[in-house]
C-alpha positions as CSV (number, residue, x, y, z in Angstrom):
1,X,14.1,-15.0,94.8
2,X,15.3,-14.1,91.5
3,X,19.0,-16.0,91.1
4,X,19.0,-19.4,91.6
5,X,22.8,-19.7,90.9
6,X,23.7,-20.9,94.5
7,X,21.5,-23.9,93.4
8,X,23.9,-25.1,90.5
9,X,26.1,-26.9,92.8
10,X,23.7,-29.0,94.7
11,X,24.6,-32.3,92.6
12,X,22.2,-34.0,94.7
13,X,19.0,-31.7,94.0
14,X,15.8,-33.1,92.9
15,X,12.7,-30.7,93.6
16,X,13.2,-26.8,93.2
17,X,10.1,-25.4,94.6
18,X,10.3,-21.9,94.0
19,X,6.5,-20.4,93.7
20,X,5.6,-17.2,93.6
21,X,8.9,-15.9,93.9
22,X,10.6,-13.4,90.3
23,X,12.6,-15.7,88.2
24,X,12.3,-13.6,85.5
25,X,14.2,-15.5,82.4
26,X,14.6,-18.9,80.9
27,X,18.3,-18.7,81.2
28,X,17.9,-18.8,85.0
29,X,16.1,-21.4,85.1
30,X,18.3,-23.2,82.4
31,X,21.3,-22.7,84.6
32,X,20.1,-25.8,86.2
33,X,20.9,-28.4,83.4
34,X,23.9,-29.2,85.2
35,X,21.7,-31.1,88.0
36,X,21.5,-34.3,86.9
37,X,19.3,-35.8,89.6
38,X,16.9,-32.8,88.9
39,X,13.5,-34.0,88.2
40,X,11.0,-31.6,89.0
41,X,10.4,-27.7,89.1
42,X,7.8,-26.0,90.4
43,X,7.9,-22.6,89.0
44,X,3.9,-22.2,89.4
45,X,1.1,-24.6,90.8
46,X,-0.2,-26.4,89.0
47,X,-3.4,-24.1,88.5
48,X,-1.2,-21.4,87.5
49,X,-1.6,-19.4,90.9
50,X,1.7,-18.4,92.2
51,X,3.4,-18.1,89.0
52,X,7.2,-16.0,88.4
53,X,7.4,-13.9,85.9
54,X,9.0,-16.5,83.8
55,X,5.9,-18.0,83.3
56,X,4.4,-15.3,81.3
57,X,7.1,-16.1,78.4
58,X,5.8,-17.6,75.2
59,X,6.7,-21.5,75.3
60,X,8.6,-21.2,78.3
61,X,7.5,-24.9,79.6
62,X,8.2,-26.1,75.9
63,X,12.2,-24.3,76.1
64,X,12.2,-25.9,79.2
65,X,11.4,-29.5,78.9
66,X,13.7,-29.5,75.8
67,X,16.2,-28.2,77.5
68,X,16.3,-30.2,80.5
69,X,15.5,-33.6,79.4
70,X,15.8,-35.3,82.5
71,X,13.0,-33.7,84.1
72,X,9.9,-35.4,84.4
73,X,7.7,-32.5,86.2
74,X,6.9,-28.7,85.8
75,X,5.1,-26.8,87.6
76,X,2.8,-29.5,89.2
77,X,2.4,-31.6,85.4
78,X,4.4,-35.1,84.7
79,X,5.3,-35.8,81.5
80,X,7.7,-38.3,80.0
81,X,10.4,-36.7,77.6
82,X,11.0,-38.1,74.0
83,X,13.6,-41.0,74.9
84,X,14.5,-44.4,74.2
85,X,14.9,-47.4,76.2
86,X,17.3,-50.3,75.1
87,X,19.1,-53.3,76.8
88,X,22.0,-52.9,74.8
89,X,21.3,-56.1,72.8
90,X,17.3,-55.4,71.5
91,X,16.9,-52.5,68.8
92,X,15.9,-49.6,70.6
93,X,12.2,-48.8,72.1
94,X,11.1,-44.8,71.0
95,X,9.0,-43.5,73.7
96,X,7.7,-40.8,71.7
97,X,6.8,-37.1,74.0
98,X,3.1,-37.2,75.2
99,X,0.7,-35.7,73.0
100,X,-2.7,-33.9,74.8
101,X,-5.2,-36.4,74.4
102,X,-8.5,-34.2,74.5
103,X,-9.0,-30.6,73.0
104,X,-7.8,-28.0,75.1
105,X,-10.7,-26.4,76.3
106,X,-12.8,-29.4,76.2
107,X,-13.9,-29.9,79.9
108,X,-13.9,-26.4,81.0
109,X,-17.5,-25.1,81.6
110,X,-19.5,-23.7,78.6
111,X,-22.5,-23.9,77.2
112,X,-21.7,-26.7,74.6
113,X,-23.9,-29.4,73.7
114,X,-21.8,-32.6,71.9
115,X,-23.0,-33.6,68.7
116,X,-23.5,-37.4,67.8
117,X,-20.9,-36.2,65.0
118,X,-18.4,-34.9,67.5
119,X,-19.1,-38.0,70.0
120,X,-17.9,-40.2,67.2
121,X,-14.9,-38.7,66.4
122,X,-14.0,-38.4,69.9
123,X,-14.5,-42.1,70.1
124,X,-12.3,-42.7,67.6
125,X,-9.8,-41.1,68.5
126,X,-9.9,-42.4,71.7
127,X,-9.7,-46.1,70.4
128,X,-7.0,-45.1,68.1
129,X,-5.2,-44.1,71.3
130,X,-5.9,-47.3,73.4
131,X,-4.3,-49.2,70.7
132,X,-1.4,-47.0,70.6
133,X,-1.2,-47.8,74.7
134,X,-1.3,-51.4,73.8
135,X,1.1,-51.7,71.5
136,X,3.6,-49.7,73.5
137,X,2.5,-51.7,76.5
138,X,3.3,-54.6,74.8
139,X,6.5,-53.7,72.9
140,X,7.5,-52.6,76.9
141,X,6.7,-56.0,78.0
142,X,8.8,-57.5,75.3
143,X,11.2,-55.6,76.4
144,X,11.4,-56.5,80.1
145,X,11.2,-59.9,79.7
146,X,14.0,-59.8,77.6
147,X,15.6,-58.0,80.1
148,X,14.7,-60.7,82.6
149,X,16.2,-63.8,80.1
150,X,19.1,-61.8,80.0
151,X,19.6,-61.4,83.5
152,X,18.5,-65.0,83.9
153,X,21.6,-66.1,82.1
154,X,24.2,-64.4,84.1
């Protein structure tokens, strides 16, 4: 497969599982901004087996996720995109995009040995991101039960 135009149409499409076939450009793939219930496209796994030739672009997840912001998976990987959540009453709540929480090529296999200097850091910045989590978690909570008075009162 290399259109997917008969696919633009399909108002009620959610998954587009089209491994290992030759989408070869973005703007294919883009043609599907239209489907608003789309949520996830599988244009690889999620080992990167199987991939179009799309997925040998520079960025091409990056182009993608910004420019369907409704999706929530590619190629196998969830992520949330940059939005905000509000009740119509309450200031808005910023979810900001994910950020990868561990080097890139951290767990995969090589010979090094962790210093007590790099074990540190890492715990740092892995306490610096559990209290992000709980202050989002909270600030969500807030949220819902303000939702929840709201609705209480109707």
């Amino acid at each position: 497969v290399e259109s997917l135009e008969g696919l633009a149409c399909l108002q009620m499409l959610e998954v587009v599982y089209l491994q290992g076939n030759r989408v070869k450009d973005l703007e294919t793939v883009l043609g599907l901004a239209g489907n608003s219930r789309l949520r996830a496209i599988h244009l690889q796994d999620r080992d990167g087996s199987n991939p179009n030739p799309v997925c040998h672009l520079k960025n091409y997840k990056d182009t993608i996720i910004k420019k369907l912001p409704r999706l929530g998976n590619l190629d196998g990987a969830f992520f949330l995109s940059d939005l905000s959540i509000t009740d119509g009453e309450s200031p808005p709540i910023h979810i900001p995009p994910p950020q990868p929480w561990l080097p890139p090529n951290l767990l995969a296999p090589s010979t090094f040995i962790p210093t007590e200097t790099f074990l540190d850091s890492t715990t740092t910045v892995a306490k610096d991101l559990l209290t992000e989590c709980d202050a989002l978690a909270k600030a969500a909570d807030t949220a819902i039960q303000h939702q929840a008075a709201i609705r209480r009162n109707i």
